[in-house]
PAMAR-462329 format. One record per atom (N, C-alpha, C): atom name; residue number from 1; x, y, z; residue in three letters. Coordinates in nm, 4 decimals, always signed. Example, Ala and Ser with C-alpha at 12.3 -4.5 7.8 and 13.67 -1.06 7.14 Angstrom:
! PAMAR-462329
@atom->N, n->1, x->+1.3190, y->-0.5690, z->+0.7800, res->ALA
@atom->CA, n->1, x->+1.2300, y->-0.4500, z->+0.7800, res->ALA
@atom->C, n->1, x->+1.3200, y->-0.3300, z->+0.7800, res->ALA
@atom->N, n->2, x->+1.2850, y->-0.2250, z->+0.7080, res->SER
@atom->CA, n->2, x->+1.3670, y->-0.1060, z->+0.7140, res->SER
@atom->C, n->2, x->+1.2900, y->+0.0030, z->+0.7870, res->SER
This chain:
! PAMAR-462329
@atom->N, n->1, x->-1.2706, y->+3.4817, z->-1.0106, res->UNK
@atom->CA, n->1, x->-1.2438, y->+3.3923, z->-0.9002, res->UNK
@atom->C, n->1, x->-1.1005, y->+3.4107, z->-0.8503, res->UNK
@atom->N, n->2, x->-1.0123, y->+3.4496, z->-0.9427, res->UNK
@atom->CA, n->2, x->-0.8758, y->+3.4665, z->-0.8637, res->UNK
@atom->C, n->2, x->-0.8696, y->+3.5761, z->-0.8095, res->UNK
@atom->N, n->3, x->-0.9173, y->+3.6722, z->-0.8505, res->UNK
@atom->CA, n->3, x->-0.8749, y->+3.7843, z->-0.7138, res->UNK
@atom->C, n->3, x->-0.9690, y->+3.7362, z->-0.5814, res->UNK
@atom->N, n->4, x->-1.0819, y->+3.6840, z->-0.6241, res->UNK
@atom->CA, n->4, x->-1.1408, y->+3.6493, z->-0.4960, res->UNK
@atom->C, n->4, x->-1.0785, y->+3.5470, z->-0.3547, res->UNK
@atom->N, n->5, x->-1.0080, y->+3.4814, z->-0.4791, res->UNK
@atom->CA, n->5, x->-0.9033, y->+3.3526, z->-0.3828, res->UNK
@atom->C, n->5, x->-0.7945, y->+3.4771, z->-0.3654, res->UNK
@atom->N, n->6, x->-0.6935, y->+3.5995, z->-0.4076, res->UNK
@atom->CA, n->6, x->-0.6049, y->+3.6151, z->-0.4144, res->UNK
@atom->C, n->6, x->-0.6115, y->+3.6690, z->-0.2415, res->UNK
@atom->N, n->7, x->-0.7981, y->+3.7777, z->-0.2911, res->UNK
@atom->CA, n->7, x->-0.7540, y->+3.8872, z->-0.1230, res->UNK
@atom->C, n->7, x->-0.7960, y->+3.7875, z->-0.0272, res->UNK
@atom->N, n->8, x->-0.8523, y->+3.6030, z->-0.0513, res->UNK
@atom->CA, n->8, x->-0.9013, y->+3.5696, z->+0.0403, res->UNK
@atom->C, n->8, x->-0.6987, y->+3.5417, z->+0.0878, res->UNK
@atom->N, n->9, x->-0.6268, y->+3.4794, z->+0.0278, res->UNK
@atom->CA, n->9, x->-0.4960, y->+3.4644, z->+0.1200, res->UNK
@atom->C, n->9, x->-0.4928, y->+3.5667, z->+0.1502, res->UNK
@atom->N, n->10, x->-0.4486, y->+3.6784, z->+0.0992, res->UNK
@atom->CA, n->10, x->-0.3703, y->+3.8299, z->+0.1652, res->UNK
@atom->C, n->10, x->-0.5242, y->+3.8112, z->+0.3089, res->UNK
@atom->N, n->11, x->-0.5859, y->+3.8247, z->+0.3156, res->UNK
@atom->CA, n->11, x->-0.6634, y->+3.7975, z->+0.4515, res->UNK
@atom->C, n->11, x->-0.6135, y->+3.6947, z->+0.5307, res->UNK
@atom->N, n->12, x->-0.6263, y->+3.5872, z->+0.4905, res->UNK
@atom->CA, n->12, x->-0.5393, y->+3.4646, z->+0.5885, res->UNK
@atom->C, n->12, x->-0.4184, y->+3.5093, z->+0.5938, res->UNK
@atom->N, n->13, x->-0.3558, y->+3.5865, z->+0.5370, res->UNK
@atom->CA, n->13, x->-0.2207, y->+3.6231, z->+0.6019, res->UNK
@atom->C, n->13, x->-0.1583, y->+3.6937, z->+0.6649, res->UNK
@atom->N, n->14, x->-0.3203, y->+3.7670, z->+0.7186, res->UNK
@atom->CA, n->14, x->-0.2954, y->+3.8258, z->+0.8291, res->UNK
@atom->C, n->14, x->-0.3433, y->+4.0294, z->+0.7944, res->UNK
@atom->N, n->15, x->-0.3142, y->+3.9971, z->+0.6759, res->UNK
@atom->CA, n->15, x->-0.4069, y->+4.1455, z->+0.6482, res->UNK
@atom->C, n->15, x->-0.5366, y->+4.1839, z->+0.6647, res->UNK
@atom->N, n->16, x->-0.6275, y->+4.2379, z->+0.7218, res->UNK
@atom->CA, n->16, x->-0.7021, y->+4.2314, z->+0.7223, res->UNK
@atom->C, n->16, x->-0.8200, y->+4.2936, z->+0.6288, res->UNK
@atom->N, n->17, x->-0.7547, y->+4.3909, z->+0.5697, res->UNK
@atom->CA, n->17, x->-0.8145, y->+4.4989, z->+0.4222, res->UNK
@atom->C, n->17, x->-0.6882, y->+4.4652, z->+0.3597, res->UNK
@atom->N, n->18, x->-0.7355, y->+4.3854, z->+0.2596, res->UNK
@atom->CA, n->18, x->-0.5994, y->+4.3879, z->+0.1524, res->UNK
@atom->C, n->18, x->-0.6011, y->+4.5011, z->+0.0306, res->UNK
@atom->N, n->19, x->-0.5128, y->+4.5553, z->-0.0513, res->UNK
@atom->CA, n->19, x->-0.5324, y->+4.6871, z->-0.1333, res->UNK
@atom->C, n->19, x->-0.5161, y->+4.6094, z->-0.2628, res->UNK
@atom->N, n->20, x->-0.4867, y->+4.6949, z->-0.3593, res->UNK
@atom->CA, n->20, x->-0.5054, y->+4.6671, z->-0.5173, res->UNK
@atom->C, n->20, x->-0.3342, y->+4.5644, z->-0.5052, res->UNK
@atom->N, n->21, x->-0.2700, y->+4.6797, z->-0.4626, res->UNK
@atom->CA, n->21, x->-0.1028, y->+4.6259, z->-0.4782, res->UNK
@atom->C, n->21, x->-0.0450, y->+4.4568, z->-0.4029, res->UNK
@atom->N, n->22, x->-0.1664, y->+4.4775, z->-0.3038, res->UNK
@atom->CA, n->22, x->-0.1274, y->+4.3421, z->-0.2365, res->UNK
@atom->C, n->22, x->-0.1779, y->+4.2259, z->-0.2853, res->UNK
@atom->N, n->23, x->-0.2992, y->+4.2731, z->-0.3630, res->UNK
@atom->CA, n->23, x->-0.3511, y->+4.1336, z->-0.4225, res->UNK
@atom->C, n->23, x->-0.2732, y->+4.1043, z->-0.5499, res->UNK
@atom->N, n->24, x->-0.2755, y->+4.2438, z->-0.6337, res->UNK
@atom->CA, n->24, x->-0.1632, y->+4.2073, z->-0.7628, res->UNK
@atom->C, n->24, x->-0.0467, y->+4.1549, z->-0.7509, res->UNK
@atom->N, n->25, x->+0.0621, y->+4.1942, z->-0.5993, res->UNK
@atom->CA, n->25, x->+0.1671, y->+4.1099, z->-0.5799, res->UNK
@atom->C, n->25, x->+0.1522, y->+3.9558, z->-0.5675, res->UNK
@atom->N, n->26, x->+0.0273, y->+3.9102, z->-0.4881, res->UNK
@atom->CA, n->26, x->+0.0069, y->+3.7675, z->-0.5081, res->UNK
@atom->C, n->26, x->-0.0480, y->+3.6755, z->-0.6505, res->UNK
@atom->N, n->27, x->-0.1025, y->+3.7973, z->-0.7732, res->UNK
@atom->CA, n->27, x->-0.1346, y->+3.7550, z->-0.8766, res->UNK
@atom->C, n->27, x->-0.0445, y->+3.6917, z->-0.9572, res->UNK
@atom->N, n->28, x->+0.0884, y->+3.8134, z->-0.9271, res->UNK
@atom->CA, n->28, x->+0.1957, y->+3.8276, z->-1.0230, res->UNK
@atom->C, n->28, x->+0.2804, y->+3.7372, z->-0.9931, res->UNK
@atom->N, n->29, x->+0.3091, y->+3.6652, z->-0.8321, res->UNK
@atom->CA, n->29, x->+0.3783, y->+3.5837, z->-0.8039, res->UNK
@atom->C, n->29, x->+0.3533, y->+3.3999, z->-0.8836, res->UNK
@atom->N, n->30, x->+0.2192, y->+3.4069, z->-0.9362, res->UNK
@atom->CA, n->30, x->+0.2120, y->+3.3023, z->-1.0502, res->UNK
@atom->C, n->30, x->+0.1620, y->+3.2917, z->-1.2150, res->UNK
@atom->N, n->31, x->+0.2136, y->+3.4191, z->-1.2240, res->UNK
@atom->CA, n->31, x->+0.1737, y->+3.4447, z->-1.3271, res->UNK
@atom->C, n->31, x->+0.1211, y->+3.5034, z->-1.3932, res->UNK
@atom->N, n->32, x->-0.0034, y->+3.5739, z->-1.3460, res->UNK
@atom->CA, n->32, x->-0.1010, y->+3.6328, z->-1.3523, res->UNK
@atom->C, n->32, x->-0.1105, y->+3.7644, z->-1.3835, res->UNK
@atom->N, n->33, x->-0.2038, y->+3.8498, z->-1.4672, res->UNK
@atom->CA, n->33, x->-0.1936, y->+3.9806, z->-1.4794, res->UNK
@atom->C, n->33, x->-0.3469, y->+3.9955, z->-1.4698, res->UNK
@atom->N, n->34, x->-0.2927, y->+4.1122, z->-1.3653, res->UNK
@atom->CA, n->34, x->-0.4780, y->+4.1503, z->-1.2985, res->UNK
@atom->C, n->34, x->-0.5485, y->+4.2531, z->-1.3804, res->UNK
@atom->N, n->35, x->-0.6580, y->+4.2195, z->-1.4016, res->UNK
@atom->CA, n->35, x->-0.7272, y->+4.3582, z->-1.4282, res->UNK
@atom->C, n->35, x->-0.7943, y->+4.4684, z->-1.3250, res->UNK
@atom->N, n->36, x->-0.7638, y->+4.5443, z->-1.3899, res->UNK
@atom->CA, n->36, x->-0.7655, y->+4.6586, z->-1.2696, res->UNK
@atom->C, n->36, x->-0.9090, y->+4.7248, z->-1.2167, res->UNK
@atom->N, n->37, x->-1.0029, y->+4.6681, z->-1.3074, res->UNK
@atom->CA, n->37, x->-1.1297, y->+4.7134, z->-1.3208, res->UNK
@atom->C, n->37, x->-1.1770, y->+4.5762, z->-1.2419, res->UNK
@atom->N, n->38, x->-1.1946, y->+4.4681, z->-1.2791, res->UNK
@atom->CA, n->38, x->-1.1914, y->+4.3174, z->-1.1708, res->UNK
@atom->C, n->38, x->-1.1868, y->+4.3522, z->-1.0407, res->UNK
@atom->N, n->39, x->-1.0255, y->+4.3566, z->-1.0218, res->UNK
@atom->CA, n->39, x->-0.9756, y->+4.4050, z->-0.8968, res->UNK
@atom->C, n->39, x->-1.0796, y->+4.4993, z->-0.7947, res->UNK
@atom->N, n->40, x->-1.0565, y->+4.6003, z->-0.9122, res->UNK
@atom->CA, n->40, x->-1.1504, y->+4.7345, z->-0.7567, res->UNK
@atom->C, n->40, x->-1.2671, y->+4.6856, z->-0.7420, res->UNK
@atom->N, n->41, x->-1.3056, y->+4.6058, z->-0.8363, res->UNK
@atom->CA, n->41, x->-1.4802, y->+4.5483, z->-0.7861, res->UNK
@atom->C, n->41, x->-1.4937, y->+4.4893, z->-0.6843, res->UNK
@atom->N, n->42, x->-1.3349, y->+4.3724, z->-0.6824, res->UNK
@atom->CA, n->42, x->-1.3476, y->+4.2562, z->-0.5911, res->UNK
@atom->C, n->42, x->-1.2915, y->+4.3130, z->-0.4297, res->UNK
@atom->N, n->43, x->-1.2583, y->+4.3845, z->-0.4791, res->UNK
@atom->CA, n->43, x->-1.1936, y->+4.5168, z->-0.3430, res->UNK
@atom->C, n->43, x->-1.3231, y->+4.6197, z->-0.2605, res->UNK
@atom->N, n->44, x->-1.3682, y->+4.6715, z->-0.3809, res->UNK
@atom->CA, n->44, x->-1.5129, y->+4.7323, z->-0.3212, res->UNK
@atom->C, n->44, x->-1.6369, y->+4.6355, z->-0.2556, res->UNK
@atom->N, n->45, x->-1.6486, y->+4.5737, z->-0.3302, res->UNK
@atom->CA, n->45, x->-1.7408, y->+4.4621, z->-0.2585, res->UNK
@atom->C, n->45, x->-1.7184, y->+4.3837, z->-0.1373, res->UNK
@atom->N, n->46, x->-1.5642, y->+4.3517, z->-0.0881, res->UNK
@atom->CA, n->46, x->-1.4993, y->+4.2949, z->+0.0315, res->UNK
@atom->C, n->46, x->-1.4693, y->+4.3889, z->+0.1006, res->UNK
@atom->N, n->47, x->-1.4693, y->+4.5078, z->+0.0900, res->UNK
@atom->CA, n->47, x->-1.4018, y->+4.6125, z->+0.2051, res->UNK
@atom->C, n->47, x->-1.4833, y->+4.6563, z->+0.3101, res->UNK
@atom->N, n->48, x->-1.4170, y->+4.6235, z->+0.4354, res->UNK
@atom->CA, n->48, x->-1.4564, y->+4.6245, z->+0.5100, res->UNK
@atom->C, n->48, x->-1.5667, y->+4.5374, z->+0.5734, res->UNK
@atom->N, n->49, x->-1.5813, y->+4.4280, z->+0.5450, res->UNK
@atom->CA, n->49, x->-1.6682, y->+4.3056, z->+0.5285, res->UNK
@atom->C, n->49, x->-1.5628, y->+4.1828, z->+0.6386, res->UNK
@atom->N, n->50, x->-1.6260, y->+4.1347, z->+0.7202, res->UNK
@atom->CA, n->50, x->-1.5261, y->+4.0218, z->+0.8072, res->UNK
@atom->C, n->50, x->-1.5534, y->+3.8835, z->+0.6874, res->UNK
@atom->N, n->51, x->-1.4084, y->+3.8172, z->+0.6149, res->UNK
@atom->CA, n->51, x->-1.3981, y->+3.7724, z->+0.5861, res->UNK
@atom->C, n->51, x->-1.5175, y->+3.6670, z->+0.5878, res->UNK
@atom->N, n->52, x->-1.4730, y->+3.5422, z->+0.7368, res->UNK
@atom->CA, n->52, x->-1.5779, y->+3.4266, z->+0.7927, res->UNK
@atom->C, n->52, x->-1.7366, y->+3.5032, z->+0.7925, res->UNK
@atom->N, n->53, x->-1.7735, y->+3.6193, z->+0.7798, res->UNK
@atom->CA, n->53, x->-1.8534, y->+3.6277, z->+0.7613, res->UNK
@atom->C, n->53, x->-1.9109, y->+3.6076, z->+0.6332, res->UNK
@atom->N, n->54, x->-1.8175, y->+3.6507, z->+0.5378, res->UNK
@atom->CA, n->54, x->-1.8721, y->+3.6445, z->+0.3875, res->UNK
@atom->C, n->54, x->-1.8634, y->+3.4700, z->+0.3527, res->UNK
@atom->N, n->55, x->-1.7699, y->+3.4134, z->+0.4106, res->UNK
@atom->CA, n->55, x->-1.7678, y->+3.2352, z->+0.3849, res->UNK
@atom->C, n->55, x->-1.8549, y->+3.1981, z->+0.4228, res->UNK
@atom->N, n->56, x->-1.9303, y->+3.2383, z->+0.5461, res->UNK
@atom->CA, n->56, x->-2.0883, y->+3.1475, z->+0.6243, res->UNK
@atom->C, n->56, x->-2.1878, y->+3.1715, z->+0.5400, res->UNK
@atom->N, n->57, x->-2.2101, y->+3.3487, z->+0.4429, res->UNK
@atom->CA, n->57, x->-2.2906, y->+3.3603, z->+0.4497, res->UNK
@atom->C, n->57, x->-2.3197, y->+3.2662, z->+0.2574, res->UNK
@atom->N, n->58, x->-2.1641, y->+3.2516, z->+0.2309, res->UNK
@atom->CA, n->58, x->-2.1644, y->+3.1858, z->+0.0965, res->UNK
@atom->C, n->58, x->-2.1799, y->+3.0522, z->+0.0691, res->UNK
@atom->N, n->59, x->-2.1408, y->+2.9662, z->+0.2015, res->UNK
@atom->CA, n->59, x->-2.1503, y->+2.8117, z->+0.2269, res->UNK
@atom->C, n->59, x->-2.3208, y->+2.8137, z->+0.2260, res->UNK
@atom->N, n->60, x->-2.4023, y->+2.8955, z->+0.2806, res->UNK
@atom->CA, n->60, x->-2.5595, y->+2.8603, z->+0.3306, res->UNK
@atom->C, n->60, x->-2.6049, y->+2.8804, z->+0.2026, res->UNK
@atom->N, n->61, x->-2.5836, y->+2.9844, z->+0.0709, res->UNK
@atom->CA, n->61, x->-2.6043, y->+2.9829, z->-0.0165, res->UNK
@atom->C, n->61, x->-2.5573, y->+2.8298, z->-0.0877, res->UNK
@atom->N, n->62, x->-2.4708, y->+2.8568, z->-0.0892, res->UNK
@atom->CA, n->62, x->-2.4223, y->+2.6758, z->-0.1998, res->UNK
@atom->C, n->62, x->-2.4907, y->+2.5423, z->-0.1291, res->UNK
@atom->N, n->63, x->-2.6101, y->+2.5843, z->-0.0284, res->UNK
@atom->CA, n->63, x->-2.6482, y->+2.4224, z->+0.0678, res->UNK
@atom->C, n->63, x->-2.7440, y->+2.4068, z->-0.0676, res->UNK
@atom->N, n->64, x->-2.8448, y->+2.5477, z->-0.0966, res->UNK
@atom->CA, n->64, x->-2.9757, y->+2.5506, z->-0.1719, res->UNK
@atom->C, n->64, x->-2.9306, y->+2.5009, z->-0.3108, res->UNK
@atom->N, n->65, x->-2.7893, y->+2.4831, z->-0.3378, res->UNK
@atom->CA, n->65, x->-2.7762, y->+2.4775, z->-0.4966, res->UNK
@atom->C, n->65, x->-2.7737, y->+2.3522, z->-0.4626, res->UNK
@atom->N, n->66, x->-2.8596, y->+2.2414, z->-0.5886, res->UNK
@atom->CA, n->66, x->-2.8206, y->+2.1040, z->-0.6552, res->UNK
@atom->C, n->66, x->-2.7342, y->+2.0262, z->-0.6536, res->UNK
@atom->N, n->67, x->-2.6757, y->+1.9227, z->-0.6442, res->UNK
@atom->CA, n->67, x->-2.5210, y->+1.8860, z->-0.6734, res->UNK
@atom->C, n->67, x->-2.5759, y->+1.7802, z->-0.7990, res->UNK
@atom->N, n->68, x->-2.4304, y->+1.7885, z->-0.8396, res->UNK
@atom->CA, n->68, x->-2.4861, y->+1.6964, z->-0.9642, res->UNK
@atom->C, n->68, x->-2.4958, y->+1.5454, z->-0.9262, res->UNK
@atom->N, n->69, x->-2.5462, y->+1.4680, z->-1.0330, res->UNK
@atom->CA, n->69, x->-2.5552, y->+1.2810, z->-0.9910, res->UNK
@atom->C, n->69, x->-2.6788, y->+1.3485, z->-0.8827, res->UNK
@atom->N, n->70, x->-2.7584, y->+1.4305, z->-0.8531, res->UNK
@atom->CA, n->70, x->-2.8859, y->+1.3760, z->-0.7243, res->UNK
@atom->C, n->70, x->-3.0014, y->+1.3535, z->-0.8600, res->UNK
@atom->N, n->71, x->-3.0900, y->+1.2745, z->-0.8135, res->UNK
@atom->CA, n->71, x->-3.2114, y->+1.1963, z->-0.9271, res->UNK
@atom->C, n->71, x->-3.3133, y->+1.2880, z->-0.7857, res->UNK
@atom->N, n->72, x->-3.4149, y->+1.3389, z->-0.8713, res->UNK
@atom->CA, n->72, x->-3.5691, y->+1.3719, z->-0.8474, res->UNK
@atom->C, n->72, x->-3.6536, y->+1.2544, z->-0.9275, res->UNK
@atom->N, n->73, x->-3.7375, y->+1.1993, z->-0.8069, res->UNK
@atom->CA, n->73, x->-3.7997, y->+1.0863, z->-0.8683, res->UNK
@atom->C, n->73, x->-3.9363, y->+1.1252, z->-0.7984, res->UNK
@atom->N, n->74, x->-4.0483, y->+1.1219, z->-0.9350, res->UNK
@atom->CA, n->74, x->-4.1498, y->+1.1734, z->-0.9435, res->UNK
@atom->C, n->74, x->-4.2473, y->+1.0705, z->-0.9209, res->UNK
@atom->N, n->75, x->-4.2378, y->+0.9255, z->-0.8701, res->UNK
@atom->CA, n->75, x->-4.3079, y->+0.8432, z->-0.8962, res->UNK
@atom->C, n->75, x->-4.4055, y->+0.8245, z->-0.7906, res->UNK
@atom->N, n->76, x->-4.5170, y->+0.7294, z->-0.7965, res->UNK
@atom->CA, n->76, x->-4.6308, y->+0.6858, z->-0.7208, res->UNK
@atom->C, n->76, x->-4.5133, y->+0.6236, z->-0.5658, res->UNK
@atom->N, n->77, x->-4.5319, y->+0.6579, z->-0.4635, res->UNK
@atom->CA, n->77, x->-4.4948, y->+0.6081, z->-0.3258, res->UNK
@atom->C, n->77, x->-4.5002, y->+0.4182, z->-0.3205, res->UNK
@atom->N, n->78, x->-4.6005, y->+0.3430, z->-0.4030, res->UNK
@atom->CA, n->78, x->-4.5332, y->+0.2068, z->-0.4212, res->UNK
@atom->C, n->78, x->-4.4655, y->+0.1725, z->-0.5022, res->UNK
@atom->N, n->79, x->-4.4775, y->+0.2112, z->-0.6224, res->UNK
@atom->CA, n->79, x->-4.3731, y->+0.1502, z->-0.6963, res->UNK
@atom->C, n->79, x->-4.1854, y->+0.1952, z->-0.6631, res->UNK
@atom->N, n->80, x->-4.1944, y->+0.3002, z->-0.5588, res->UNK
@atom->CA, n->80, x->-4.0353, y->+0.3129, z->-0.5350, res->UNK
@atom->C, n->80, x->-4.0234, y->+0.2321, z->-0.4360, res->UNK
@atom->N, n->81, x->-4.0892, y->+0.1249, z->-0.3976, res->UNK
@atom->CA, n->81, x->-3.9981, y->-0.0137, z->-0.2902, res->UNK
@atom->C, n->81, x->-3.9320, y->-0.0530, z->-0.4116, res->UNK
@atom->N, n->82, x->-4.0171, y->-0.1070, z->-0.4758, res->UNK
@atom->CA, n->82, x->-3.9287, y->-0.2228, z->-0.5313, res->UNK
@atom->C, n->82, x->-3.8324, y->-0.1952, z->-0.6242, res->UNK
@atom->N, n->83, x->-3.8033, y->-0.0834, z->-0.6800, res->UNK
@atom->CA, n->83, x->-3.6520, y->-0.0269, z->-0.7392, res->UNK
@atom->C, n->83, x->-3.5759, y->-0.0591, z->-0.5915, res->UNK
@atom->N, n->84, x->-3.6032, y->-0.0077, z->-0.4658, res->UNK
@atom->CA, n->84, x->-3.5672, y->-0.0048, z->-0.4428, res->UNK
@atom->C, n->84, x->-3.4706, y->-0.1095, z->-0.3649, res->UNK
@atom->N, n->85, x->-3.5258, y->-0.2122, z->-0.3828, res->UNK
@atom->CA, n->85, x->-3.5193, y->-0.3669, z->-0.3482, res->UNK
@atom->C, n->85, x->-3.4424, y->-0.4463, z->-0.4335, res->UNK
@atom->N, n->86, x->-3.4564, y->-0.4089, z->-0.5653, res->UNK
@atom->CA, n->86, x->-3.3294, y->-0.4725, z->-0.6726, res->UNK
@atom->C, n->86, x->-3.2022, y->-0.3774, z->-0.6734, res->UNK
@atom->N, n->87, x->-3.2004, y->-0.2567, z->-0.6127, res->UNK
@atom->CA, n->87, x->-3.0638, y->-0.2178, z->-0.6014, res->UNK
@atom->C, n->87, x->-2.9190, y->-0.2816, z->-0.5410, res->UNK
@atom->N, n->88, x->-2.9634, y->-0.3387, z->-0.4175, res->UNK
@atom->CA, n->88, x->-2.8536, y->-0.4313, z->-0.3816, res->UNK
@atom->C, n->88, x->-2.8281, y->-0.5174, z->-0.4424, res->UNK
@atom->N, n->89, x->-2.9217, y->-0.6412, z->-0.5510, res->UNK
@atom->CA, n->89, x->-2.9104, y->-0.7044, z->-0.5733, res->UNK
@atom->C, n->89, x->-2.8168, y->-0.6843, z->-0.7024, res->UNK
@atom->N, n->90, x->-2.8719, y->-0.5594, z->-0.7787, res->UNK
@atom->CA, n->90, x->-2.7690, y->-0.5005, z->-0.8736, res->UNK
@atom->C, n->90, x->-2.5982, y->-0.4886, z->-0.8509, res->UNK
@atom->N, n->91, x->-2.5723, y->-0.4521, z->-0.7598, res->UNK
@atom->CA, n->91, x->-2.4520, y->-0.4063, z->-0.6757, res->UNK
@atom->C, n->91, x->-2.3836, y->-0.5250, z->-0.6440, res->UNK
@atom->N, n->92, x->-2.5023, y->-0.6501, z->-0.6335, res->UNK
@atom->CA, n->92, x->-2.3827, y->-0.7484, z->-0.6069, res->UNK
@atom->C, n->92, x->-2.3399, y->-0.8258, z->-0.7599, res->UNK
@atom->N, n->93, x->-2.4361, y->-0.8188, z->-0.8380, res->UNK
@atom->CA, n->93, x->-2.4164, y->-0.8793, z->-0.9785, res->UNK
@atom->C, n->93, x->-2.3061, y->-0.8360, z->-1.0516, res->UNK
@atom->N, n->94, x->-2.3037, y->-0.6453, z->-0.9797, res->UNK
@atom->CA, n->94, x->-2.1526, y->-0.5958, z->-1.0697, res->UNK
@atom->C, n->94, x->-2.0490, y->-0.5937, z->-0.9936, res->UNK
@atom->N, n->95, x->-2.0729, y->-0.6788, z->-0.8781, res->UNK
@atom->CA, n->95, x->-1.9217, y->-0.6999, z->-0.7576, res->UNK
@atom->C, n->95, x->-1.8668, y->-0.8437, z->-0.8414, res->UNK
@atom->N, n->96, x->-1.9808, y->-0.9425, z->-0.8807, res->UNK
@atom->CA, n->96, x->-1.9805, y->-1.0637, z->-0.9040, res->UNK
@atom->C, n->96, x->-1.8768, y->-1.0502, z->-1.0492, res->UNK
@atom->N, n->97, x->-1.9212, y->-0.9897, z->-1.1406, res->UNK
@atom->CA, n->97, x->-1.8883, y->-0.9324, z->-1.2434, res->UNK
@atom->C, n->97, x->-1.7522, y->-0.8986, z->-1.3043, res->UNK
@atom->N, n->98, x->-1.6747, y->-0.7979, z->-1.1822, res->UNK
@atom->CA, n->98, x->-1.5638, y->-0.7481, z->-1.1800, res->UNK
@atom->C, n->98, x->-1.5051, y->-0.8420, z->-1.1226, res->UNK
@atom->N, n->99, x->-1.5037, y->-0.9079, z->-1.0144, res->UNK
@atom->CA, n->99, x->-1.4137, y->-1.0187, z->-1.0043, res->UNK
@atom->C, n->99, x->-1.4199, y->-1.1178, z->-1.1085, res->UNK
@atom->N, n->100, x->-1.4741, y->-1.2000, z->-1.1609, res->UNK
@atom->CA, n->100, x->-1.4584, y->-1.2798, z->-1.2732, res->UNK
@atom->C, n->100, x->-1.4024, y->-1.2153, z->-1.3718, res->UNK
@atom->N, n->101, x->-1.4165, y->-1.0852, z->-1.3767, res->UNK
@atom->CA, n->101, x->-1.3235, y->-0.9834, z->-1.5071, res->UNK
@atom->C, n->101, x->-1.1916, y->-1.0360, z->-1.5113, res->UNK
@atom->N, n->102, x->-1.1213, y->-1.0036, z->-1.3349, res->UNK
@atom->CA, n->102, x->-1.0268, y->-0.9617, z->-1.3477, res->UNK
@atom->C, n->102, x->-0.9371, y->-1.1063, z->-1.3399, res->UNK
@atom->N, n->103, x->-1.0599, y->-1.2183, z->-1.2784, res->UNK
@atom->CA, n->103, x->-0.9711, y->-1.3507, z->-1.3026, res->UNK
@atom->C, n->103, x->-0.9588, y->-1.4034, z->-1.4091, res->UNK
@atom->N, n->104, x->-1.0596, y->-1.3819, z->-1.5210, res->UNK
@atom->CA, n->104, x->-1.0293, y->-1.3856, z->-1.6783, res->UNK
@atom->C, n->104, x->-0.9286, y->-1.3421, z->-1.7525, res->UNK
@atom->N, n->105, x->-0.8983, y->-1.2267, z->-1.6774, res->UNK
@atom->CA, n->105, x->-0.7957, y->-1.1511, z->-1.7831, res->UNK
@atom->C, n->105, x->-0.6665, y->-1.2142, z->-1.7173, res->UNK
@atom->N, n->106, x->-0.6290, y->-1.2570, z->-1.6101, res->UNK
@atom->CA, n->106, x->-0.4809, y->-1.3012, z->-1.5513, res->UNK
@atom->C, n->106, x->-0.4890, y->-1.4398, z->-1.6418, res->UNK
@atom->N, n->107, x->-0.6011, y->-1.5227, z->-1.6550, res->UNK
@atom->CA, n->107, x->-0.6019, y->-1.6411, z->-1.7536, res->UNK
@atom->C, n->107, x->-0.5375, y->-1.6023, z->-1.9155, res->UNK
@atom->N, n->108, x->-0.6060, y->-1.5420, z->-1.8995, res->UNK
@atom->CA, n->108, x->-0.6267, y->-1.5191, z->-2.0636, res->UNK
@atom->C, n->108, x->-0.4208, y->-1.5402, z->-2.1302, res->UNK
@atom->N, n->109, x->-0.3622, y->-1.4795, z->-2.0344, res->UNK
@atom->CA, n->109, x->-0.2182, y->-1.4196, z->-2.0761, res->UNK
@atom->C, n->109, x->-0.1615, y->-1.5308, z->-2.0903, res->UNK
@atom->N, n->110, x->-0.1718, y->-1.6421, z->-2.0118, res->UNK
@atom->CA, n->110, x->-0.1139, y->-1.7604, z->-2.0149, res->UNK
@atom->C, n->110, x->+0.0345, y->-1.7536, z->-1.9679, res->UNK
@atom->N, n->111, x->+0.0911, y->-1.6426, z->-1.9257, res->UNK
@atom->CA, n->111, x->+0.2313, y->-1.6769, z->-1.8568, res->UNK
@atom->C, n->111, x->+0.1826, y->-1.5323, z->-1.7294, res->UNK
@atom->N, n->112, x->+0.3110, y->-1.5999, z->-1.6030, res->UNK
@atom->CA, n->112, x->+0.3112, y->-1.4803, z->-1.4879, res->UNK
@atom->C, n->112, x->+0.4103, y->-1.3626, z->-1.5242, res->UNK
@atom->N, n->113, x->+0.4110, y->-1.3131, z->-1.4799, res->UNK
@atom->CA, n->113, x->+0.5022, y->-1.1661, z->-1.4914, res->UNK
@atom->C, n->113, x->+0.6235, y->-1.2060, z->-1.4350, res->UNK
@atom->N, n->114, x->+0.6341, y->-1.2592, z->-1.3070, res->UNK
@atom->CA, n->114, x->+0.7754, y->-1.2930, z->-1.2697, res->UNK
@atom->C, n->114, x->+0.8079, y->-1.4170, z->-1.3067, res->UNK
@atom->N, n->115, x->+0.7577, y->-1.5397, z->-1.3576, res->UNK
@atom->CA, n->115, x->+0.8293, y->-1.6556, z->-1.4217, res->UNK
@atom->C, n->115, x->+0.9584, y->-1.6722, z->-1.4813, res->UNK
């Protein structure tokens, strides 16, 4: 991934074919020691390739991938109303919840901070 981010700057910066030396100068500027076998891969595979082209064609790929936290719910078409109907009601029980938390705990101390 870092040479891939490295020749994507040396591209935003105006190069348009970046070489081995230009990406290793941006490696080396944080640290980095490139491998040289990495490198020519990530060089052969981008050369001559329009950058925004390779980003469009990589964003349409990452639409099809998953994100995490999404639920697949396999259930019968009625029984998802009514989950779906106690959700708000959930949401307000833990709004209800956290405020009484937080007025408990300013009790609890028994003195103010600036007194």
């Amino acid at each position: 991934m870092r040479y891939v981010a490295s020749y994507l700057l040396a591209a935003l910066g105006g190069n348009s074919s970046p070489s081995a030396k230009d990406i290793k100068k941006i490696l080396d500027s944080v640290g980095i020691e490139a491998d040289d076998d990495r490198l020519n891969k990530v060089i052969s595979e981008l050369n001559g390739k329009n950058i925004e082209d390779v980003i469009a064609q990589g964003v349409g790929k990452l639409a099809s991938v998953p994100a995490g936290g999404a639920v697949v719910a396999s259930a019968a078409p009625g029984s998802a109303a009514p989950a779906a109907g106690s959700a708000p009601a959930a949401a307000e029980e833990k709004k209800d919840e956290k405020k009484e938390e937080s007025e408990e705990s300013d009790d609890d101390m028994g003195f103010g901070l600036f007194d």
